[in-house]
Structures are given as structure tokens and as C-alpha cells.
N, C-alpha and C positions, 0 to 999 in steps of 0.2 A: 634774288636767286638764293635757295637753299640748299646745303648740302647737309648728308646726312650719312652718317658709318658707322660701322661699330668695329669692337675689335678683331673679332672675328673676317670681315670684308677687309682692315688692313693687310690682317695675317695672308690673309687668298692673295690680293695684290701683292704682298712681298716676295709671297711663294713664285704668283706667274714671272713676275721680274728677274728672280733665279731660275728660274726654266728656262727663260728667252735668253737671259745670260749665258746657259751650259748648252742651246740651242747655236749661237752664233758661236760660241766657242769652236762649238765640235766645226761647225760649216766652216771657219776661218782654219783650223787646224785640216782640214780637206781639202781646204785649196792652197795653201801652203805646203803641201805632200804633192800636190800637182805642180804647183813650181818650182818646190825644188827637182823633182825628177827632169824638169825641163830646164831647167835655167845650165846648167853645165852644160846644155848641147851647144852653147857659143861662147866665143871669149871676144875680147876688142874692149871695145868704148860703149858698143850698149849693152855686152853684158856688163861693165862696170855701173852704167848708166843704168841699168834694170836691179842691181844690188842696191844703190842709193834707194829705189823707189821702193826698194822691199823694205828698208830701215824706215823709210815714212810709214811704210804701211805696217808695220811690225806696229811701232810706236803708236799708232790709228789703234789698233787693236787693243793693244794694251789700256789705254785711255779709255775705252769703251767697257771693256772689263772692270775698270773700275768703275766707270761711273754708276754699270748699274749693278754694281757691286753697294756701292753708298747709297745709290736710290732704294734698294733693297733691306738694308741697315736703316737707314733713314725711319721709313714705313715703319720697323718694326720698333724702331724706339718709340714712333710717335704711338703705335696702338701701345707700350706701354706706359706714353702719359697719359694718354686718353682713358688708359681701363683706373687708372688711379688715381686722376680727377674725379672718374664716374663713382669710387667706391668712396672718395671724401664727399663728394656731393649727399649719394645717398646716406652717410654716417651721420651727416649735421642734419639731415632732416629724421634721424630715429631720436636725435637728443631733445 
């Protein structure tokens, strides 16, 4: 199996990665706006029981942020070893 990029193709995948990232953001921040308008319409045990689940899912969110926040970063360090491998490769072959 071959795989083949440049750095140009990592850069567009870092990019789409932060897109999808500021894509789930806004959509988790939308529905987060939707439960809170609603979660005050009850109190008892499962609204305390529904606050719990929102600290898991808070947390869920968060975790997610980051990771393709590092997958992101990741990409972009790696197209910077890759273009600075490609430019020592080609320099040993001008000497």
C-alpha cells in the first residue's frame, strides 16, 4: 500500500479538521441553548438527574474540542517536517 501527500494536502486536511471542529462547536452550542431554555421547566430528581448528564456531556464536548483541536495541530506540525525533510533531501542532492 502507498501513500502519498504533500504539504499542501496536509495543510487542506488541517484546515477541513478545523472547520468540522467550529461546525460541531456551533451545532453543540445550539443545542445546549435548547436545553437550557428547557431544563428549568422541572425540578426534583431528574432535573438534578438531567444536570449530571449535562456535566458528562459538557465534558464529551470539551474532549472532542480538543482532540480535533491536536488532530489539527498534529497535521500541521507534521506538513512542517515533511516540507523540511523534502527541502534537506533536495539540498544533498544539489551538492
Amino acid at each position: 500500500m502507498n501513500f502519498r501527500t504533500t504539504t499542501d494536502v496536509m495543510h487542506d486536511a488541517a484546515g477541513k479538521v478545523d472547520t468540522v471542529n467550529s461546525e460541531v462547536q456551533a451545532e453543540l452550542r445550539r443545542l445546549q441553548g435548547t436545553v437550557d431554555s428547557v431544563s428549568g421547566a422541572w425540578q426534583g430528581e431528574a432535573q438534578a438527574a438531567f444536570g449530571q448528564l449535562m456535566v458528562r456531556w459538557n465534558d464529551s464536548a470539551r474532549e472532542l474540542h480538543q482532540a480535533l483541536t491536536s488532530i489539527a495541530e498534529n497535521i500541521r506540525a507534521n506538513a512542517r517536517g515533511f516540507a523540511q525533510v523534502e527541502a534537506d533531501n533536495a539540498a544533498a542532492f544539489r551538492v
